[in-house]
N, C-alpha and C positions, 0 to 999 in steps of 0.2 A: 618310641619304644618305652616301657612302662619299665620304671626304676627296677631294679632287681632286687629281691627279699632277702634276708639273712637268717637264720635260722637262729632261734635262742633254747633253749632248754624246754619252755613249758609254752610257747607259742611261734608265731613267724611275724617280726615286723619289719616296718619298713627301714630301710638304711637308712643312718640320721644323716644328718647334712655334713659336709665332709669342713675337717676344724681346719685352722693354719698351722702350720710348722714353724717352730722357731728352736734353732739351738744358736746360743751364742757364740759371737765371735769368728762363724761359720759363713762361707757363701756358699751357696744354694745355684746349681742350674739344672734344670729337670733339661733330660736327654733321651732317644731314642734306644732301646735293645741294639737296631743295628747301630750302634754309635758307640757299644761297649766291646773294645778289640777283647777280641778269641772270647764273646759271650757264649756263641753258636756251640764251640769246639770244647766246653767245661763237659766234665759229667755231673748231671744235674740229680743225676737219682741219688750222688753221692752226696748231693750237695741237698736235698729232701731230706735224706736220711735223716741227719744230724739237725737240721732246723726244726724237723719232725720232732727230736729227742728234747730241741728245747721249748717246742709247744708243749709236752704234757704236761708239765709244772706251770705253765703259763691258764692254760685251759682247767686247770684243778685249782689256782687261787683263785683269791676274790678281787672282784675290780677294784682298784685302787683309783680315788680321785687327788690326785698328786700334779693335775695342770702338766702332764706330759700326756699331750695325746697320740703319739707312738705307740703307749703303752696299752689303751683301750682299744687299737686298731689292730694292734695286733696279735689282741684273745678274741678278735672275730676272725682271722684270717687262721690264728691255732686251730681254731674250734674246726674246721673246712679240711686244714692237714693233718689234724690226730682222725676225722670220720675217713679220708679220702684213706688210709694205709698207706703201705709201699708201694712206689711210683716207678717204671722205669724209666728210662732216660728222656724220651722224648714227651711223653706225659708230665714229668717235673717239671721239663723247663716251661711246659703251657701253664703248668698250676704259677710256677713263679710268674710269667708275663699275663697273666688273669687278673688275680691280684696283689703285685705291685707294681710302681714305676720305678724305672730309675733315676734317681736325682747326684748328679755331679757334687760331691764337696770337700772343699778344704777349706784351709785355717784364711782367716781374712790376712790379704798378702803375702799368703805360700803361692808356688807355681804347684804346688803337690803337696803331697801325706807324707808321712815317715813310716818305717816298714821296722823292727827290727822283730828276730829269734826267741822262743823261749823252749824249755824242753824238762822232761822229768830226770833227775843224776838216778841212777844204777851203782850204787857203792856198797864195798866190805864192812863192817862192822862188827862190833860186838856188845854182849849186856853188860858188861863188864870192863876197865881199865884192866888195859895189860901192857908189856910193853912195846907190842908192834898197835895198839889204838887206847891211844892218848889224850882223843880231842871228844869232848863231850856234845852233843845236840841235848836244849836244854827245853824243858817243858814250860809253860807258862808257871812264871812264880805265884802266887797267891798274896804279895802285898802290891803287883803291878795295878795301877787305876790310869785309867783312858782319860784324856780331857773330859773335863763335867760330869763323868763319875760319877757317886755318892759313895760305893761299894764297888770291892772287884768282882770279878765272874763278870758272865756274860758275852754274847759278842762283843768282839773288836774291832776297830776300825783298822783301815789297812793303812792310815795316815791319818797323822796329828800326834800330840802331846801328849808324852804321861811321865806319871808320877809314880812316887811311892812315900809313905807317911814316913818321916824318923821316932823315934822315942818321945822326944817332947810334941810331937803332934804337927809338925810342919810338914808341908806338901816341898819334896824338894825332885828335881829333875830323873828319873831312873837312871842307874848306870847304865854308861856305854859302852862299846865293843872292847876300850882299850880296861877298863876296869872290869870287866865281866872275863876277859881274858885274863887278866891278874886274878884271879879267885874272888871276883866281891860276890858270887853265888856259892862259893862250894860250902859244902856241910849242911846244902839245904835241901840233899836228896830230889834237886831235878833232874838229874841227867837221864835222858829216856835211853841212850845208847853211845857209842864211845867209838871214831872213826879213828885214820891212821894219820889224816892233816888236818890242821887249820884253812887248805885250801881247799878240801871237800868240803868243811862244816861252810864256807864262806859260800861257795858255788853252788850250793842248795838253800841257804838261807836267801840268795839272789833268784834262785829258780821259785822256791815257796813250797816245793815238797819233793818228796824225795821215796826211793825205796833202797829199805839197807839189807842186804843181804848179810844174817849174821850166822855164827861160825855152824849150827849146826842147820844149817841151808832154810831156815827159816826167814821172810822174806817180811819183813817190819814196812807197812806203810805208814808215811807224815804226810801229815800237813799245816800249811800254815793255821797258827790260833792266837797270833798277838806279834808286838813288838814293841823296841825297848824307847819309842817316841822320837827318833831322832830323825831327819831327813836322809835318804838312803844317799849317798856320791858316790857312781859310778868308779870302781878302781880302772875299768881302761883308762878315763879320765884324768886319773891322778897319772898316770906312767905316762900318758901323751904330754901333759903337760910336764913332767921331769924330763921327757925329753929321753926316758929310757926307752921306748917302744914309739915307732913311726905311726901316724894314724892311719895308714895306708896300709901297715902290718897288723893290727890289730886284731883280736879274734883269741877267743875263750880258750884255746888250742895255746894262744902266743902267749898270755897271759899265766897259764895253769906255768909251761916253759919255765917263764921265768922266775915264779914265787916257789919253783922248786930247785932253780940253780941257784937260789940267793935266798933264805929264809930267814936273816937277817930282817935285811931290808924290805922284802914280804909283808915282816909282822909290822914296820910303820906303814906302807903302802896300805893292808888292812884296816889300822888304826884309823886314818882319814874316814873312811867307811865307818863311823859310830855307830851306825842302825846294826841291830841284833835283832834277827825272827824268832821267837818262841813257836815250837810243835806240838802237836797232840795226835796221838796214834789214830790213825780209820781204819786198821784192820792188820791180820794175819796171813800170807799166803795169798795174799791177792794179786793178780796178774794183769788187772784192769788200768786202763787209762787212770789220771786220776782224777779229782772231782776241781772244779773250776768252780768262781764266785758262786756260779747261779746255781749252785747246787747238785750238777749233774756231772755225768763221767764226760772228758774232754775227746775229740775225734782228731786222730793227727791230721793234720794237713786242711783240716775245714773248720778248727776251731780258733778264735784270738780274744786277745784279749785289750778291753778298746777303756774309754773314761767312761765311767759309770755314772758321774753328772750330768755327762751330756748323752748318754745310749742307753737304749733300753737293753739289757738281756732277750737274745733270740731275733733281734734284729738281722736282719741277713747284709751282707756287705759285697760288691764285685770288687774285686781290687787287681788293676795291673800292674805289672811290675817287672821289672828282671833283678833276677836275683843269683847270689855265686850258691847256688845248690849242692853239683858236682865239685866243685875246686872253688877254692880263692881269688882264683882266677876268672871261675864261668860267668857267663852269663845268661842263664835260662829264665824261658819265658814264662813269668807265672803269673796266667789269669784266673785265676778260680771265684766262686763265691764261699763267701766264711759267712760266720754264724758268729754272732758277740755272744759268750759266755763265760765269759771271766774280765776281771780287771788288776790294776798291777797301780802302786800309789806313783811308779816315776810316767805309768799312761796317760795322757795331759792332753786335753785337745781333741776338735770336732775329726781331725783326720790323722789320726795316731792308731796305730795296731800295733799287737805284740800278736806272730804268728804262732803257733803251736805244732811242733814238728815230732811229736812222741817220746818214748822213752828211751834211753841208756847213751852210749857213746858218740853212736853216727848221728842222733838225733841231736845229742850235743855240740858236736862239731858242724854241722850245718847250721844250728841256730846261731851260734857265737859267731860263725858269719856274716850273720843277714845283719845290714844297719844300712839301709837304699832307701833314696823318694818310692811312692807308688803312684797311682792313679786312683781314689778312691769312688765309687756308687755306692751310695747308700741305697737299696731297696726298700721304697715307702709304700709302705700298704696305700690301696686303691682309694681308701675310705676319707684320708687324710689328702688336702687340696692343695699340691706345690706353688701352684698361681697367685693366691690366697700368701702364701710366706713369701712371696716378692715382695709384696709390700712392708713387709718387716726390714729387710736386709740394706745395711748400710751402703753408702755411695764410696768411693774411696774419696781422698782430699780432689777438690777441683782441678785441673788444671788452670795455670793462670794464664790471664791472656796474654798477649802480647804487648811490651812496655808501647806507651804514647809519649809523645810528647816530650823525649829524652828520659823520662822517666825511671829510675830503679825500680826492680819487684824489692818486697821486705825483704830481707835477710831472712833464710830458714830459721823456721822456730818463733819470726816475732811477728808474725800473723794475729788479728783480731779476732774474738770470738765466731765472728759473720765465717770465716775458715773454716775452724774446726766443727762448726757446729754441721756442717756441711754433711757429716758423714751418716748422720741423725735421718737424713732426709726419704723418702720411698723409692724405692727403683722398683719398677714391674717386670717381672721375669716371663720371658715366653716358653711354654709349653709345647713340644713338637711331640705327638704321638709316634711310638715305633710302630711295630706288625703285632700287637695286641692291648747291699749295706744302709814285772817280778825280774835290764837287765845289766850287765857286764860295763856299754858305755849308756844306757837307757836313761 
């Protein structure tokens, strides 16, 4: 059968010849459709929809030669989902199993991914200090600078270093949460708006945007535009480890609980947490999802948010899982395909998701729930050759043989080169066709 053509703008050429895959740190096993539990039983047109939403942007920039070839493969496969339109259900899932495969991965030496919650907070506010809102949401300063800087403004990285110059011209660390809490901002007219706790401004500064409803029913959207350089630590974290909250009780619900029966001890629990998010308004009145890294409105329930080192934006992902949905306690079955369109600096890793579950309360308490292994597929366009990245993927350490001759194995750890060099080595991966992929303890 004769190669199949691809369409480009100003001609038709031939498909190029399909690159290898490589993300690091990652194993790699391509798998069959029927080999992905409840792939059949998704709603796919749902799951079209939104991969659809992040082709446009895809298919309107310009190719980037950036040696991730995910990224070129898949503004031919956009190009295919922005002409095709709306798909209904059994149509999607053919466009999904046309062109992609499914390929198996996690982290080298996970048995699985990690899964946790994120969601957008729905909170009171106002323009104003008064005495029922006291805590301020602050806007980016204008003497903050990002590592290697020259000048501030500009985009922000969501991770790394910064600075701020002093008087005699020294580059010295930007204050952190516990100084920025003590006033080392005030009288610099940032405060974009003024909540009723330091446990709102904290659970949105962890979320990365927020919508404030302020007093005359005006609906103020944020989003993230900076932060104050420090490494974000998880406060579940801190109270598991004080030993105030069980890891087993855990959960954004159990947490808000207790920083409001003890607000004392709250503001050091906070303090640990030195990372500070700065916001910048996107709108008035707006009742939309809100916008994720890659630039676009986020889809509950089909949007996550993965490491942006190793993913491309608009990558599609299967992910299994069970997850407590309904209660604390449940356990439902959630197979869906998501769509990478956002990333989060504590998101680390080839098999890492942060799911997106919408706006306001329920959304909230289902997220601050979810922290479960999954099952990750990555969805790799047709054009790129899983076979081809077997040969990349590391061996684990040998097994050793069996001792001779009375013999001892080394002692763990004091192993020779010839060992670890082991893992350096090619493994061929086999290919089986079927029938045609910002939290709390994060």
């Amino acid at each position: 059968m004769a190669e199949p053509l691809v369409a480009s703008a100003s001609r038709v050429r031939p498909r190029t010849a399909p690159e290898p895959l490589r993300i690091p740190d990652a194993a790699l096993e391509p798998t069959g459709w029927d080999e992905l539990n409840g792939w059949s039983g998704d709603d796919h047109a749902s799951a079209f929809a939104t991969f659809q939403a992040s082709c446009r942007p895809i298919v309107r920039s310009k190719p980037l030669n950036d040696g991730r070839p995910v990224r070129a493969a898949l503004q031919t496969v956009c190009a295919r989902a922005v002409k095709t339109g709306p798909l209904g259900s059994t149509a999607a899932r053919q466009f999904f199993e046309d062109n992609f495969r499914p390929i198996r991965i996690r982290k080298l030496g996970d048995a699985a991914g990690f899964l946790t919650g994120y969601y957008e907070p729905i909170v009171d506010g106002s323009r104003f200090p008064t005495r029922e809102f006291t805590v301020p949401l602050y806007r980016r300063p204008p003497d903050l600078l990002a590592a290697g800087a020259i000048q501030p403004g500009g985009p922000f990285p969501n991770s790394g270093r910064a600075f701020r110059r002093t008087a005699d011209g020294e580059l010295v660390p930007y204050y952190d949460r516990g100084e920025i809490e003590d006033g080392a901002l005030d009288g610099r007219h940032l405060e974009i708006c003024w909540l009723r706790s330091a446990t709102d401004a904290l659970f949105i500064q962890i979320q990365g945007s927020a919508r404030v409803r302020l007093e005359d029913g005006t609906m103020l959207r944020l989003n993230y535009d900076a932060h104050n350089g420090y490494p974000y630590m998880p406060v579940g974290r801190v109270l598991i480890d004080r030993n105030i909250i069980a890891r087993e009780e855990m959960s954004m619900h159990r947490i808000r609980e207790w920083m409001q029966a003890n607000p004392d001890d709250a503001k050091d629990v906070r303090r640990q947490n030195r990372s500070v998010v700065f916001f910048r308004i996107i709108g008035l009145n707006d009742y939309g999802e809100p916008l994720g890294a890659q630039g676009i409105r986020l889809s509950a329930g089909r949007s996550i948010a993965v490491d942006k080192a190793l993913h491309v934006y608009g990558t599609p992902f299967f992910i299994e899982a069970d997850l407590p949905l309904a209660s604390a306690n449940a356990s439902t079955p959630f197979r869906r395909t998501m769509i990478a369109q956002d990333t989060g600096s504590a998101i680390v890793g080839p098999a890492r998701a942060d799911l997106y579950f919408g706006a306001g309360d329920e959304a909230g308490q289902i997220a601050g729930r979810v922290r479960q292994p999954g099952q990750f597929a990555l969805l790799l366009p047709r054009d790129l050759d899983p076979v081809a990245a077997g040969t990349h993927m590391p061996l684990p350490h040998a097994r050793p043989a069996p001792p001779a001759n009375g013999q001892r194995h080394p002692a763990a750890g004091t192993t020779g080169r010839e060992r670890l060099d082991s893992k350096s080595e090619p493994i061929p991966v086999r290919f089986e066709r079927g029938h045609g992929s910002r939290r709390l303890l994060r």
